[in-house]
N, C-alpha and C positions, 0 to 999 in steps of 0.2 A: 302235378307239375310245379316244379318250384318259383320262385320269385321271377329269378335271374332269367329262368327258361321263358317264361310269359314277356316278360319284357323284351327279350331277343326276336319271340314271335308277333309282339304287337310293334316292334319296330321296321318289324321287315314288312307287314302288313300297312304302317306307314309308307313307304318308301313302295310297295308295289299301288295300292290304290290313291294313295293322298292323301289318308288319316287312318284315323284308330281312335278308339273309346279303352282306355281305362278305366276296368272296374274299382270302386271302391276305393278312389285316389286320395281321396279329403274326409277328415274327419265329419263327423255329425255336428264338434261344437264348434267347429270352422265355420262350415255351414250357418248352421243354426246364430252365429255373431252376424255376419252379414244380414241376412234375412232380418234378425232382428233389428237391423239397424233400417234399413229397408221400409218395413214396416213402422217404425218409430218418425221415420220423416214423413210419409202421409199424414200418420193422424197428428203429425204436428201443427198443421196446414188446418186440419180438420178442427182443430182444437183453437187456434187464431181465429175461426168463423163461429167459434161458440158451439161447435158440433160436437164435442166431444163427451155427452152426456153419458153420463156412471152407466146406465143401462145397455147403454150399445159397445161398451168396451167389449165383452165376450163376439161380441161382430167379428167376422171373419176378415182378412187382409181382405181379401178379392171383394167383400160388401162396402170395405172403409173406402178403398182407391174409387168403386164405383162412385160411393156418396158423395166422393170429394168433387168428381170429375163430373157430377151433376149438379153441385152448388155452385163450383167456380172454376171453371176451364182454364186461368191462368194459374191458379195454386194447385191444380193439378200438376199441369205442362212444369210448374217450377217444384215439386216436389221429383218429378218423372227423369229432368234435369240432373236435379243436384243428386240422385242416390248414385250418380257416373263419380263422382266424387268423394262418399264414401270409403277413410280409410279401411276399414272391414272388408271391403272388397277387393282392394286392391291389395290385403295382408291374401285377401281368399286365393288370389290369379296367378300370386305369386309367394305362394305356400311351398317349403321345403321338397314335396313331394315332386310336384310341379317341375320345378326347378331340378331337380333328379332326369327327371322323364326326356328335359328337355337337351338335358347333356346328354342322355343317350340318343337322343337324336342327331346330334353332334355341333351340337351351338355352344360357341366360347365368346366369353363376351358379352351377354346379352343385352340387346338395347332396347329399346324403348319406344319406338315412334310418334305415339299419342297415348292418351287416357285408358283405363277400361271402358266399356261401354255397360250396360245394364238395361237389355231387352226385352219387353214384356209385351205381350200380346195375350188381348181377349177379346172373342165376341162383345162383353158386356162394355169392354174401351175404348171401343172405336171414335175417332178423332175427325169429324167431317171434315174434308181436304187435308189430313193428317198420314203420317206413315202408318201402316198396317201393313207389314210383310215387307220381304225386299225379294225380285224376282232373281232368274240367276245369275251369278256376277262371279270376277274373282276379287281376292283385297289387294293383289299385289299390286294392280293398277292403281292403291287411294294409296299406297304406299312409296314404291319404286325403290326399298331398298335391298336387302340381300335375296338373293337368291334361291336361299332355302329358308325363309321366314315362314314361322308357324304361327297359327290361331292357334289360341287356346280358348276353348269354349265350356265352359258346364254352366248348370242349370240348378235354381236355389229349390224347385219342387219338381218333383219326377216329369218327366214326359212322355206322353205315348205315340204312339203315331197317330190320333184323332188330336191331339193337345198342340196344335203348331210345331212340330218337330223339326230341327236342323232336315233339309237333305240334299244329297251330298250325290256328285256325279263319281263313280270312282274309275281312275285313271284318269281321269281329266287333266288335272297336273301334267300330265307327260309332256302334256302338248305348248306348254309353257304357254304366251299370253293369244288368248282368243282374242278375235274380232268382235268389238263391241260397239255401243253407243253411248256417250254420256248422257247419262239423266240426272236429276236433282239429288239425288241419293249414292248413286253408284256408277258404274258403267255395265254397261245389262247387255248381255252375251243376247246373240241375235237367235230366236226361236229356229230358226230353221237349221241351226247348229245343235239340237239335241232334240229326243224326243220325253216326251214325261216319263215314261217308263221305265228310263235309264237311270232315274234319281232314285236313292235310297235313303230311305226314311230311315232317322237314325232316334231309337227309344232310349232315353238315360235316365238314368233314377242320379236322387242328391248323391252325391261324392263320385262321381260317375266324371272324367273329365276328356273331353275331344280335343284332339291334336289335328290339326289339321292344315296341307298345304297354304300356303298363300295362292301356288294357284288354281287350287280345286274349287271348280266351279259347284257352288251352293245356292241355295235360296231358301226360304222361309217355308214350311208346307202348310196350304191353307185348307187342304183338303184329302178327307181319306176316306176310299172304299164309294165314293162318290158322293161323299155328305160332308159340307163346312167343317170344320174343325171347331171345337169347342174348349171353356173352360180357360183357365187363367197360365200361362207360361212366362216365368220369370227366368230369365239367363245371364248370367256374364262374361262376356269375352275382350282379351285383348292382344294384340297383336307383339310377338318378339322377334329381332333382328339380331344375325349373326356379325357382329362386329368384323370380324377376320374372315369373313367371306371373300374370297379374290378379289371378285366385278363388284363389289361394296367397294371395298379399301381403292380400287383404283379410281372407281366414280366417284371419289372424295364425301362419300358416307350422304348421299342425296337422299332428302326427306321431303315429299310431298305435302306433308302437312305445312302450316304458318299458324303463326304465334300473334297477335294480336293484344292489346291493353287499353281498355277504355279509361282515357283520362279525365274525362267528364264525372261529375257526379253523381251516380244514377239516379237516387234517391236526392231530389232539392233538397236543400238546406239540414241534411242530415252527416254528422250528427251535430245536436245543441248539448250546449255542458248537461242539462236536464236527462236526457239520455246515458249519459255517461253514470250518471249516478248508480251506485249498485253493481259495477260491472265489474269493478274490481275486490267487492266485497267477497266474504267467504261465500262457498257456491251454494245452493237448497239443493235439499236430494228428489230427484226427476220424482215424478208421479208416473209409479210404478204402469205396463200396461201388462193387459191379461190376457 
């Protein structure tokens, strides 16, 4: 099957259930720059609390996040934070390939609505009264702009369907926006509107990327084959809007999100000239991690 062939059929496979998985979409050192970036902001967190001892470098990502998030619950939350931010990630979401896939879907224009996001879920990180998992919802509701607005979703470590996998209702989409409820996280499709069954667990390996309606209902899978889900899943996704979408362009390009600017100082009295010292000097080269 040739290129062009595949991609005719993973778009019509779009366009009939609500997504598609692109094999193979992103490089390895794509990948592999994010993740590393990923990784370098925990144990920087770690390494502030003096945790960062030569011997525990060979430690695994998924033992350093754990350690952090057993020393200090706020440099966790604020490492978990800030990889949303990560230029790496957002070179990853919105990689030439990407960007291909999604003209063939038929987005001109593309806009932006919010951030990427950067999802991780594990047994070992759970967050008392924290998010773990989001049940099923659609995004067009957190959004409200085009019509045919796509997620794009991939994942920085393979997934199985035991490993928290995306799953995905398919068809759902057709039915444009379901009956929900707002909850602190989402608007969460009413259970007696699906059954579990009808959701497919969706397996991706790294360079593996999901396209996926805005209004295909998903959620988080916490469970396979009747046993919890295990092990570490790291993901990133972010949402694109079709600038020249009809009902966009006439509803004067409406965006759900708001913009906010804390003018206050977060940190008192920072910064003093003391601080500044050295900032502008020439850089030191990072301490390598392993």
């Amino acid at each position: 099957m040739t290129t062009e062939s595949m991609t005719l059929d993973l778009v019509e496979q779009y366009r009939s259930d609500g997504y598609c998985s692109v094999p193979n979409l992103l490089s390895e050192a794509t990948i592999a720059a994010a993740l590393s970036e990923v990784e370098l902001t925990f144990r920087s967190q770690l390494a502030a609390l003096g945790l960062d001892e030569d011997a525990l470098l060979h430690e695994s990502l998924h033992g350093a996040m754990e350690r952090l998030l057993s020393a200090n619950l706020d440099r966790y939350l604020a490492a978990a934070r800030h990889v949303n931010k990560l230029l790496s990630v957002q070179k990853l979401l919105f990689d030439s390939q990407i960007r291909k896939f999604l003209a063939a879907l038929g987005l001109s224009a593309l806009s932006v609505p919010t951030g990427p996001v950067v999802s991780i879920m594990s047994d070992r990180l759970r967050i008392p009264g924290g998010y773990f998992g989001l049940a099923p919802h659609q995004d067009w509701a957190s959004m409200q702009g085009s019509l045919d607005a796509v997620i794009v979703w991939t994942p920085l470590l393979d997934v199985t369907a035991s490993q928290f996998p995306l799953d995905v209702l398919p068809q759902s989409h057709l039915r444009g926006l379901w009956e929900g409820t707002i909850s602190e996280s989402n608007r969460e499709i009413d259970p007696s509107q699906y059954a579990d069954d009808d959701f497919v667990s969706l397996e991706v390996k790294r360079g593996d990327v999901v396209f996926m309606s805005a209004f295909t209902v998903h959620r988080t899978g916490l469970t396979h084959a009747g046993e919890p889900c295990r092990g570490l899943r790291i993901a990133c996704n972010t949402r694109v809007e079709n600038t020249l979408e009809p009902t966009f362009v006439e509803r004067r390009f409406p965006c759900a999100y708001g913009r906010t600017v804390k003018r206050e100082l977060m940190t008192p009295d920072f910064p003093q000239p003391s601080d500044m010292e050295g900032v502008f000097s020439a850089p030191q080269p990072e301490r390598a991690l392993v």
